[in-house]
N, C-alpha and C positions, 0 to 999 in steps of 0.2 A: 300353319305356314301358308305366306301366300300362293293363291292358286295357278299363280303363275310362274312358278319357281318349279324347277329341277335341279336332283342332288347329282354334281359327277361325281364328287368323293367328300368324305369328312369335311375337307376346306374348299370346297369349290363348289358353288348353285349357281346356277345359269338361270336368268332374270328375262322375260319374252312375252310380252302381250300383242295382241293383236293388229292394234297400233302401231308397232312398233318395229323400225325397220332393218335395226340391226339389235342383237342382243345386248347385255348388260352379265359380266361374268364378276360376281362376287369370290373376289378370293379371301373367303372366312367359312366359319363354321357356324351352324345355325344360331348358336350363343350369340355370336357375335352383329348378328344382321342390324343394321341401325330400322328407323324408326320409318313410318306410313310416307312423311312427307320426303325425306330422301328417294323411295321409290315413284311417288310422283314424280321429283325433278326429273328423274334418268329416266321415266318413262315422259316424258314430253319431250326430254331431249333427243331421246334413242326412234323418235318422228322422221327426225331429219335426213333427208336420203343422199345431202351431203356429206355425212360421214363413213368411216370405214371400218370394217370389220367387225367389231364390237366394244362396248365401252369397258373399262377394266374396273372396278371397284376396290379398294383394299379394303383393310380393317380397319382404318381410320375413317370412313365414308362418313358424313355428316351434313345437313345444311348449314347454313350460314347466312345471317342476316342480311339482305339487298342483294343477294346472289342469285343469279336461276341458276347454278348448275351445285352440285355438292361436292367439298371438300374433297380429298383423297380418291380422286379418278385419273383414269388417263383415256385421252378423247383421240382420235387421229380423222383427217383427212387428208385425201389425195389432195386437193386445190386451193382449200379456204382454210384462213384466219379466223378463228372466232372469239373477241374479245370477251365476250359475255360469259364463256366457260371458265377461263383464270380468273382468276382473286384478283383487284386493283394493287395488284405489289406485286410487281415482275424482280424477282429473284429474294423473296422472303427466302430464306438460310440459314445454314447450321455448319458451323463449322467446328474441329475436335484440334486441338492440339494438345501436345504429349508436351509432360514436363519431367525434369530430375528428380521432381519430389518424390517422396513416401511418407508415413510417419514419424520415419527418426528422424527427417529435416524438415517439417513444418506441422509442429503442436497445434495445440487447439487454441491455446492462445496467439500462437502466431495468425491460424487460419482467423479469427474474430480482428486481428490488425490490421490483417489483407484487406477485408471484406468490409471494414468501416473504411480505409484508406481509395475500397473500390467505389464505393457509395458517391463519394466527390469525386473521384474519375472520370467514373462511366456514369454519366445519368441517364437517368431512365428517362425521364420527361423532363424537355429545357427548348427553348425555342433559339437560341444560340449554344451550336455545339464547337469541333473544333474546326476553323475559320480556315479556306482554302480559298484559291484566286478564282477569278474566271477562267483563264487559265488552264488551271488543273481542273475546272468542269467538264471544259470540252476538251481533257486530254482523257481523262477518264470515260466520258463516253464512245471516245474514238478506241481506246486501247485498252480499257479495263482499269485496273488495281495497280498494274506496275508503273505508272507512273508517281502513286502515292507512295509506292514502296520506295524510288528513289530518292521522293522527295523528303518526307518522313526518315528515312536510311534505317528501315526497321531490322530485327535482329532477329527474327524467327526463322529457321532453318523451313527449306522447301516451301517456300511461302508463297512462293509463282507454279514451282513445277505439279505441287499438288494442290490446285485450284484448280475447281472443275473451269473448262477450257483455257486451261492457263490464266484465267482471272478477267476473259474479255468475251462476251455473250456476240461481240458486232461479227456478223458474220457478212457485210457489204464490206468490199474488196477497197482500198485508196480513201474510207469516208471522208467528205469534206467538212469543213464546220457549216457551209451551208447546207449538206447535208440535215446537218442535225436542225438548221435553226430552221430548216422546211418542216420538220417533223415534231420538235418542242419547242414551244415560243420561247424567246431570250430571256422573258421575266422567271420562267420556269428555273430557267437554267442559274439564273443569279440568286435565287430564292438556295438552292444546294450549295452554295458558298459557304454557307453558315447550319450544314446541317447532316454531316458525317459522324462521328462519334458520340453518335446518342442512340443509347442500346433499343427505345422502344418504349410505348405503351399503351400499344395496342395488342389484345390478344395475349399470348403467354413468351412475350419474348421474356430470354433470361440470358445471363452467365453463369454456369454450374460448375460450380468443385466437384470431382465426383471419383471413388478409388475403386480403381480393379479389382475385384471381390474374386472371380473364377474366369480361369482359361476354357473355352469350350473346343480351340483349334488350337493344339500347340505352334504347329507348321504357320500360320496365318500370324499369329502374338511375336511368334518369332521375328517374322521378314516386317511386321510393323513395329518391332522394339517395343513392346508391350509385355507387363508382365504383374504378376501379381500383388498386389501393396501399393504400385504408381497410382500417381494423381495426375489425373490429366483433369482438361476445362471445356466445357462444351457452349459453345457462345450462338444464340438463335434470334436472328436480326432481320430487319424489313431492308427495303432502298428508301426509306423513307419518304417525303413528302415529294419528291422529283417521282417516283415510281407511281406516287397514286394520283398526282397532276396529268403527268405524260400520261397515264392511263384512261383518264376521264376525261381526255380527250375524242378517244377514238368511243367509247364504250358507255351503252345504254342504258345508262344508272341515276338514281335518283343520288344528287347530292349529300353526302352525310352532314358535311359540317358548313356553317355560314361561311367562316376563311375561304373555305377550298371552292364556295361558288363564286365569291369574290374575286381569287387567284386566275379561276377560269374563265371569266368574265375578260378582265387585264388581258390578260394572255396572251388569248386570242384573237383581243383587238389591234394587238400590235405585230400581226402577220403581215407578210407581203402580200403586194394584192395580187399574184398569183396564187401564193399557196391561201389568202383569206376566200378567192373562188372555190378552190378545190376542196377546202376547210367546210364551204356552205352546206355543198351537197353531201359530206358527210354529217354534218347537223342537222340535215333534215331525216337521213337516216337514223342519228341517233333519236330525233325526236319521235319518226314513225315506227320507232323497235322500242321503247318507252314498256308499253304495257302491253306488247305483243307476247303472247306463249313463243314464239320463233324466235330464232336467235340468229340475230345481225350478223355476218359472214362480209370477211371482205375477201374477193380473189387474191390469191398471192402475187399474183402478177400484174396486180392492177396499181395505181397510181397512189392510191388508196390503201391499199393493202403493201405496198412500201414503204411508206408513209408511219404507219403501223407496227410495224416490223421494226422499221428503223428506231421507232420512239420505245418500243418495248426492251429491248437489246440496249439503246443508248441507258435508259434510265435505270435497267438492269444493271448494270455494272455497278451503280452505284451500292447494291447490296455488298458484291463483294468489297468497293472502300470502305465502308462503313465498317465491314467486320475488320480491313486489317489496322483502322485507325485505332477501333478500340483494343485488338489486338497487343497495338504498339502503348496504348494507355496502361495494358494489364503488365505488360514486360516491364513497366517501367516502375509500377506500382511494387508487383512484387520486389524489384531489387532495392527501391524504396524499404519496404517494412525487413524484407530478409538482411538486408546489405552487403548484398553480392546479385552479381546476372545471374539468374536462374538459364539454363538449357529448356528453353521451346522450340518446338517441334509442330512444323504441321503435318497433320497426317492428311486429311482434307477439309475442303470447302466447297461444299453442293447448292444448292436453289433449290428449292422446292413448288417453285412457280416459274413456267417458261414453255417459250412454244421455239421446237426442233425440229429440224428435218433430219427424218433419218430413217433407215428401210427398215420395215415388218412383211412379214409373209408376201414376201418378193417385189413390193413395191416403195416406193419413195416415197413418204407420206410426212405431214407435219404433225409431230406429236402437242399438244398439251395436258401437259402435266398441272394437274391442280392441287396442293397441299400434297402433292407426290416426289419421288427423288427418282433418277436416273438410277436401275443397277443391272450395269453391263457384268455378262460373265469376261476369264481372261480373252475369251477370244476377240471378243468386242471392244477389249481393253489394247488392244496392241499396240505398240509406239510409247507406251509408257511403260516405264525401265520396272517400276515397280508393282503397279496390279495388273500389266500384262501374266504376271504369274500367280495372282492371287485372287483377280474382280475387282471390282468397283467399291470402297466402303461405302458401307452405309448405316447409319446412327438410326437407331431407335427408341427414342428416351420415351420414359410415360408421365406420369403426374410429380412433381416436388419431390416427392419422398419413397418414392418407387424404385426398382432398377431399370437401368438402361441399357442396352445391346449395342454391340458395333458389328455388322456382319458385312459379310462382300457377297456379290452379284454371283447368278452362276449362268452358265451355257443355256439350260434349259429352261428359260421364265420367259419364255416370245407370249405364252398367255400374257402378262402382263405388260407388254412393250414393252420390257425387259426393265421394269419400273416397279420401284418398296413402298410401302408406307414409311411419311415421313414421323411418325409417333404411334401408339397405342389405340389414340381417338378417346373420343368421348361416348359414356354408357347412353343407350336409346332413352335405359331409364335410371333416374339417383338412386343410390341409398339411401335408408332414412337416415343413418347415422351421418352424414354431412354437414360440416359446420356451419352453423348459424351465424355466425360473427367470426373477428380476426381472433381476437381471443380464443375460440374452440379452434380456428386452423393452426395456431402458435402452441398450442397445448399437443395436440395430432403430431408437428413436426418436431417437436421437444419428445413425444414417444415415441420418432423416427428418428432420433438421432441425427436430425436434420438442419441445420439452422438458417434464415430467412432471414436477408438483407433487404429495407428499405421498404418494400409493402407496403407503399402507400396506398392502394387502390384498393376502394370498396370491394371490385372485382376480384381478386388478388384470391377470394376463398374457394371460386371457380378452378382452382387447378388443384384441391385435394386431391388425393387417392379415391375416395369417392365417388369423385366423378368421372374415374378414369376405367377404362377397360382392361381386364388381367392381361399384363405385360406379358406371361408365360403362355398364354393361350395363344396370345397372338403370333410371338416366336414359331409356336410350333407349328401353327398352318401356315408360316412364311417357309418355313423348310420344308414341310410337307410337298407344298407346290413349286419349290425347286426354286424358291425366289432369292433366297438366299442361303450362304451357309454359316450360322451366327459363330461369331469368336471368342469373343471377352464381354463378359457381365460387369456393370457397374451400379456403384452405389452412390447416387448423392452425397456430398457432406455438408455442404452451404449455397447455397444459391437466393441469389440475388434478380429481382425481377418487381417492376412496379403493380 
């Protein structure tokens, strides 16, 4: 074990070197510790005497490529913005919705008609998705999802009221569209016109069929309408190319793709020549944070750090469009192949990247959350009619053909900023048994009882079982540590992901 680690219990080690100026609290159990390079990240980040209190780790903790910070943390500061800790996808998401089905209404054949029918829906990768105005860009960034909802007239029950903040990230009071076009250039914004209802293919986005297998909280199954033999859908979406534009704007990263230096190039030639000044001197910061270990900080109060905010929150929202368009693709398909409106239901719709202001250990501090979820216990829940008495859900899914969890938040997880992991995470190290090819994954998911729409991508064998960390272990240091209280177990049945 590293020598710089202490155990406070089963699932808790407290992470502290020298260096380092505020702690780093793993909440997992030795099993579960990821890998040497994850503890370097959090020890070069945990330097920084800008932050507060201590960094939070879950079980999903990992790096990730062109990242300095790892996966499944939650970071706070009293003052500063730090792009360089989130993912360039402000409000990457997972959203559950509950359906009428079970078994006796939709076969295996019927599920194989859905799931070819969903293939031409929802694509996974298309560079024309479903076609909105300008318009609805800058309504969307101003107010969220509900104006797609009106537009759209979708038919999913609770579709606003259970969206984490009602479906709108903007927390700037009156925004104007100049607002937004000081903070993401217009090409940005026109470039989203054409690129809503495309599920993803980056990483493990999916849509999963998946059936209630066991009740683990009767009281909690109950007040969610949830019950044994239901099928519900779990849909896990980016904001697409508006999120990681807007992002690489403000934030000191090397380019992934030719497009997206192109796009940024444009862009940002076509600012005002007030915000192209103010635009400079943050390009000279991103250029001198490049290949610094430090991580570029902007004040929250600063021009800069508005600016920032503004553009993370605007192009945030577009996660949650995204998921209610395809949403409205899947309502439609279903009653397509079944021939009848199926009963959908949302239970919620969360982010798993996003930066908040909200109070820990008696201060007002901005949270970021990196490949993490928000999970308030009831108390923290209040004003909402329905997890003021239950917590906050929150999804757990693991690898393809694994089970998944749904649990709610509780009173006592201030250890974790009152924040889950958003999955299982990925093993430090494979098994050997890991498939070699799609073949070996499609043979794996055939003796998972599992079946896999679309899988065009080499990548695609990356999300075996294999590669994933025991779903039950994790559960059990999430209740251990008071993070959650799990309800209902599910099982995959089909899921669909490039």
């Amino acid at each position: 074990m590293n020598k710089n680690l202490s155990i406070k219990n089963s699932h808790l080690l407290e992470f502290k070197s020298d260096q380092m100026k505020i702690p780093t609290v793993f909440h997992v159990s030795e099993k579960l510790l990821p890998d040497q390079k994850t503890f370097d990240q959090l020890e070069n980040l945990a330097k920084d005497e800008r932050l507060f209190h201590h960094i939070a780790a879950m079980s999903d903790v990992h790096p990730k490529k062109g990242r300095k910070n790892p996966t499944g943390t939650i970071v706070a500061s009293k003052k500063h913005l730090f792009p360089q800790i989130n993912d360039t996808a402000p409000n990457c998401g997972m959203r559950f919705i509950r359906t009428d089905l079970d078994e006796t209404s939709l076969s295996t054949e019927k599920i194989n008609a859905l799931f070819k029918e969903l293939v031409e829906v929802i694509p996974t990768k298309k560079y024309l998705g479903t076609k909105i105005s300008f318009k609805d860009v800058l309504e969307i960034c101003k107010y969220g999802s509900r104006p797609l909802q009106e537009k759209f007239q979708t038919r999913t029950k609770n579709e606003i009221e259970n969206t984490f903040e009602r479906g709108n990230l903007m927390t700037k009071e009156n925004v104007s569209d100049e607002d937004i076009f000081s903070s993401i250039p217009k090409l940005f914004l026109h470039t989203a016109k054409y690129r809503t209802g495309i599920l993803g293919a980056a990483g493990n986005h999916f849509l999963d069929l998946m059936k209630i297998t066991e009740i683990k909280n009767n009281e909690i199954a109950q007040k969610f309408n949830l019950r044994v033999g239901q099928y519900i859908f779990l849909l896990h979406t980016g904001s697409g190319l508006i999120g990681q534009y807007a992002s690489y704007m403000y934030t000191p990263k090397k380019k992934e793709h030719l497009s997206q230096q192109i796009m940024f190039k444009l862009g940002t030639a076509f600012l005002s020549a007030e915000t192209q000044k103010i635009y400079k001197g943050i390009e000279r910061k991103i250029r001198e944070y490049e290949n610094k270990d430090e991580f570029l900080g902007y004040d929250a109060d600063s021009v800069e750090g508005r600016m920032y905010l503004t553009a993370h929150e605007a192009a945030g929202n577009f996660g949650f469009a995204n998921r209610l368009v395809l949403n409205h693709h899947l309502d439609h398909a279903l009653e397509k192949v079944l021939g009848r409106q199926v009963d959908l239901d949302l239970l919620y719709d969360m982010p798993h990247i996003m930066n908040r202001k909200e109070t820990h250990f008696g201060e007002n501090v901005w949270v970021h959350r990196n490949g993490t979820v928000r999970a308030n216990g009831p108390e923290r829940m209040k004003g909402h009619s329905l997890f003021e008495q239950t917590g906050e859900p929150v999804f757990i899914p693991s690898s393809m053909s694994t089970p998944a969890y749904l649990g709610v938040g509780t009173n006592e997880n201030e250890s974790s900023f009152f924040s889950a992991s958003h999955g299982t995470g990925r093993r430090a190290k494979v098994e050997d048994e890991s498939p070699k090819d799609k073949e070996e994954l499609f043979k794996n998911m055939e003796k998972a009882q599992v079946r896999l729409y679309n899988a065009a991508s080499s990548g695609v064998i990356l999300q075996d079982s294999s590669y994933y960390k025991d779903v039950e272990e994790v559960i059990s240091g999430m209740e251990d540590n008071k993070i959650i209280n799990a309800a209902v177990k599910m099982q995959p049945v089909a899921v669909l992901m490039y």
